[in-house]
C-alpha positions in Angstrom: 109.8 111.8 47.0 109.3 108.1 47.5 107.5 107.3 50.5 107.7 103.7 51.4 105.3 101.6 53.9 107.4 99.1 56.9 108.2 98.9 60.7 110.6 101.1 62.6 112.0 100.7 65.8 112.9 103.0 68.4 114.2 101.0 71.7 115.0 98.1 69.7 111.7 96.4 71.9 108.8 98.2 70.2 108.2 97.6 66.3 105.8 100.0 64.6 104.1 100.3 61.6 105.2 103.5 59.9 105.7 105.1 56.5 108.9 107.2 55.3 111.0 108.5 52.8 114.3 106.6 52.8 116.6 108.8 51.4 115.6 111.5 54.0 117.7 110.9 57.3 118.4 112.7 60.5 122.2 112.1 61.4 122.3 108.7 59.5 118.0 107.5 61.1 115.2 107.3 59.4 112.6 110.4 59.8 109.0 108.1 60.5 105.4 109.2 60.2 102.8 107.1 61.9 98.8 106.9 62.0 96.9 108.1 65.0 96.0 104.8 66.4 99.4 103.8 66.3 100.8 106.9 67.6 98.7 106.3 70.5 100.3 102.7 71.1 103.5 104.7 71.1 102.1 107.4 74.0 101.3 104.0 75.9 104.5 102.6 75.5 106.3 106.0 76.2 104.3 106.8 79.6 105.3 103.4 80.8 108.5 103.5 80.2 108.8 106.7 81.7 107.0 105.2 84.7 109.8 102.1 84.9 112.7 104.4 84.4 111.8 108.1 85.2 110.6 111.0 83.1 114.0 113.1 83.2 115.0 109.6 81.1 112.2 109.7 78.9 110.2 111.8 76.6 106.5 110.9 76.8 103.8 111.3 73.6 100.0 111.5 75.1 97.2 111.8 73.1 94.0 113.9 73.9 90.6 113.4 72.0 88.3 116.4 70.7 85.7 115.7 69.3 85.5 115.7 65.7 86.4 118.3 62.7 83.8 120.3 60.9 84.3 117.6 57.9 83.5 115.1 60.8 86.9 113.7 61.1 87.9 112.2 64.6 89.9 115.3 66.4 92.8 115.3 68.5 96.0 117.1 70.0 99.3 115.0 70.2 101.4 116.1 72.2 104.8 115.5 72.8 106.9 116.6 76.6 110.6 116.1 77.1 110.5 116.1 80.5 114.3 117.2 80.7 113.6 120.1 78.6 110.9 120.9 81.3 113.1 120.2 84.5 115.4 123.3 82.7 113.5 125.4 81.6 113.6 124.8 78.1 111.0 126.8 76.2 110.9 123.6 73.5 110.0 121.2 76.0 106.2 121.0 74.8 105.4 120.1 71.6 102.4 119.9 69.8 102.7 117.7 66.5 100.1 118.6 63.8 98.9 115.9 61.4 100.4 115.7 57.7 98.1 116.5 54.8 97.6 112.4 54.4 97.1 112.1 58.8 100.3 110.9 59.8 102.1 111.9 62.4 105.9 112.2 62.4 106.8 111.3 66.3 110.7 112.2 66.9 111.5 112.9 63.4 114.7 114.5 63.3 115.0 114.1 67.7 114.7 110.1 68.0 117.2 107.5 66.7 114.6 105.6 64.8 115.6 102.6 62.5 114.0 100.5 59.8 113.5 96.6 61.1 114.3 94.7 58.5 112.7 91.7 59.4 109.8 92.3 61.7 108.5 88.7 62.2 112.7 87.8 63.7 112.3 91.0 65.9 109.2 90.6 67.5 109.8 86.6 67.7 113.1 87.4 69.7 111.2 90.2 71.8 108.4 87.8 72.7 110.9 85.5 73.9 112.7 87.7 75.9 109.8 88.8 77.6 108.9 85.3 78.1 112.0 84.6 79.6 112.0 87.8 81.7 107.8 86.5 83.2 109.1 83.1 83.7 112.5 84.3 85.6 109.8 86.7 87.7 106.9 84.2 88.4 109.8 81.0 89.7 111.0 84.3 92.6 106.9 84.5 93.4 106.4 81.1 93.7 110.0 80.2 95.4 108.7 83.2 97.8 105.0 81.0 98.4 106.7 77.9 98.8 109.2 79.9 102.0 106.8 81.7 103.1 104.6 78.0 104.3 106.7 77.7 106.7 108.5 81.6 107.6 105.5 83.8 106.6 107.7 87.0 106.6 110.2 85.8 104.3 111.4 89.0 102.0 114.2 88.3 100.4 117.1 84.9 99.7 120.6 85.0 98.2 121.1 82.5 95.5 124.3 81.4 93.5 124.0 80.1 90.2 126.6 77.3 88.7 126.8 75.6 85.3 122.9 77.5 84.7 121.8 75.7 88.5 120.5 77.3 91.0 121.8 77.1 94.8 119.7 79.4 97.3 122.4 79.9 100.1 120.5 82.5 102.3 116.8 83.3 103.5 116.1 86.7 104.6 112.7 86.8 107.0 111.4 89.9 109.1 114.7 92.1 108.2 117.1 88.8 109.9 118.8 85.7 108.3 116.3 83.0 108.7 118.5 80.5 107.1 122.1 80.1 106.1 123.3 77.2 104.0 125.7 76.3 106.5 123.0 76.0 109.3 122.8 72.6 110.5 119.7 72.2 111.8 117.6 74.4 113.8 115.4 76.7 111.1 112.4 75.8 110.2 113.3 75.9 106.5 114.3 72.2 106.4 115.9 70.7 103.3 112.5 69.5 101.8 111.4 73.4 101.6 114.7 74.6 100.5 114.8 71.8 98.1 111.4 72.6 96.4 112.1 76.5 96.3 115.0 75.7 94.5 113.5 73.5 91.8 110.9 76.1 91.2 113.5 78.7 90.2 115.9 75.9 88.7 112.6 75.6 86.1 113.0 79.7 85.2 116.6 78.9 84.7 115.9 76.8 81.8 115.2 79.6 79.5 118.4 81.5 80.5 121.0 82.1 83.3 123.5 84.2 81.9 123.8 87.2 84.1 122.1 89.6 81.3 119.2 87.2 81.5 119.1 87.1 85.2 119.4 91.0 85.7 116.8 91.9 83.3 114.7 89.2 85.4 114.8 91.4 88.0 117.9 88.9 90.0 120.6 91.7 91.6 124.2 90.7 91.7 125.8 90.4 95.1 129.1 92.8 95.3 132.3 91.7 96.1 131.7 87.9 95.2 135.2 87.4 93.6 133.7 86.0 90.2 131.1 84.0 91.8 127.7 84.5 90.0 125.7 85.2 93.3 122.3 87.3 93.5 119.9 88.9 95.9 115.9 87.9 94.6 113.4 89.7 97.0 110.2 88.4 96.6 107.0 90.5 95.8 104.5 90.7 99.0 101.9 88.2 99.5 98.6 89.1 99.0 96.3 88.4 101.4 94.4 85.1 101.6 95.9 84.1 98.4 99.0 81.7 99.4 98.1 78.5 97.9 98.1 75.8 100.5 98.8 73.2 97.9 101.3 71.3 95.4 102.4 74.6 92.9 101.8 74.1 89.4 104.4 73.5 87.0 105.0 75.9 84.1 102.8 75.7 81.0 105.3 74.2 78.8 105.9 71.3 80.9 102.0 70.8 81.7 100.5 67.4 79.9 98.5 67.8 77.3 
């Protein structure tokens, strides 16, 4: 049996470290073993992603530290729950996966779809920038929601349509009522100028991607019933107390002088 050292992927977001056997495969993916500090990067990963998207959607690893073994080796119990299993019933729903002679740990072999990355440096350049692109998309809705919120303090929410990768905000949602409609002419306090500025700070998020795959992973929800118009709903995280800044927002790193 060869057993050959490299990176496996799961989600097709999270790259490991792992070793294997590449001829042995579990309906066509690769079986992975994994050291204990990495398996442990993989119970973090796996509680938060059960936190973002539910438990019954995700099976968690967690690690528990005991101690050490009478050769004083570093103990512990890792421990896999499909919390599906658990919601039925299922008397496999616990796991408890025991160390290989060597240490490693084989986490959903022959239960997970896990697949060799060929070339981790490409995959975890293109996952950086998607993350990237997913902040930037997030921090232009908090500051567009600052920028409102100087003049309406309980703004919650706007509607936004999006043309040619621009932005166009065309409603302003304040204290569960329109505060402003694009067609309004005149009488809201949310003048052109302020209109004008939010929308420049989300036009700068826009620059790394507007396609509506972009925009929905960055957290933009599309408006029903638009008849092919690329419209959204942003709501903007709460304020925290004492901490809307007063002055010019700053623009994004890449665009700061050096």
């Amino acid at each position: 049996m060869t057993l050959i050292d490299t990176y496996v992927t799961c989600t097709g977001s999270e790259v490991y470290p792992a070793r294997l056997n590449p001829d042995a495969r579990w309906n066509g993916w690769v079986c992975p073993a994994f050291t204990l500090d990495t398996v442990r990067q993989i119970a973090a990963d796996t509680q938060a992603a059960a936190e973002r998207n539910g438990h019954l959607c995700t099976d968690t690893i967690h690690v528990t530290d005991g101690g050490f073994t009478s050769e004083g080796e570093p103990q512990a119990l890792v421990m896999r729950i499909s919390w599906l299993l658990l919601d039925e019933g299922d008397s496999t729903a616990i796991e408890i996966i025991k160390p290989s002679g060597d240490g490693m740990y084989a986490i959903g072999s022959h239960a997970w779809c896990w697949s060799e990355v060929e070339d981790r440096s490409l995959t975890l350049a293109h996952n950086a920038a998607w993350d990237a692109r997913n902040r930037a998309l997030k921090e232009s809705v908090r500051r567009a929601g600052e920028i409102l919120r100087l003049v309406v303090p309980g703004v919650s929410a706007a509607g936004v349509i999006v043309e040619h990768g621009k932005p166009r905000l065309i409603s302003v949602v304040a204290d569960q009522a329109i505060a402003w409609r694009e067609s309004d002419e005149g009488g809201s306090p949310l003048d052109d100028d302020v209109i004008g500025d939010a929308t420049d700070v989300l036009a700068e998020a826009l620059e790394f991607g507007s396609t509506p795959e972009a925009l929905q992973s960055g957290g933009w929800t599309p408006m029903r019933n638009t008849e092919g118009i690329a419209a959204y709903v942003i709501e903007f995280p709460a304020p925290v107390p004492g901490q809307i800044r007063r002055t010019p927002l700053p623009a994004f790193p890449r665009q700061q002088e050096s």
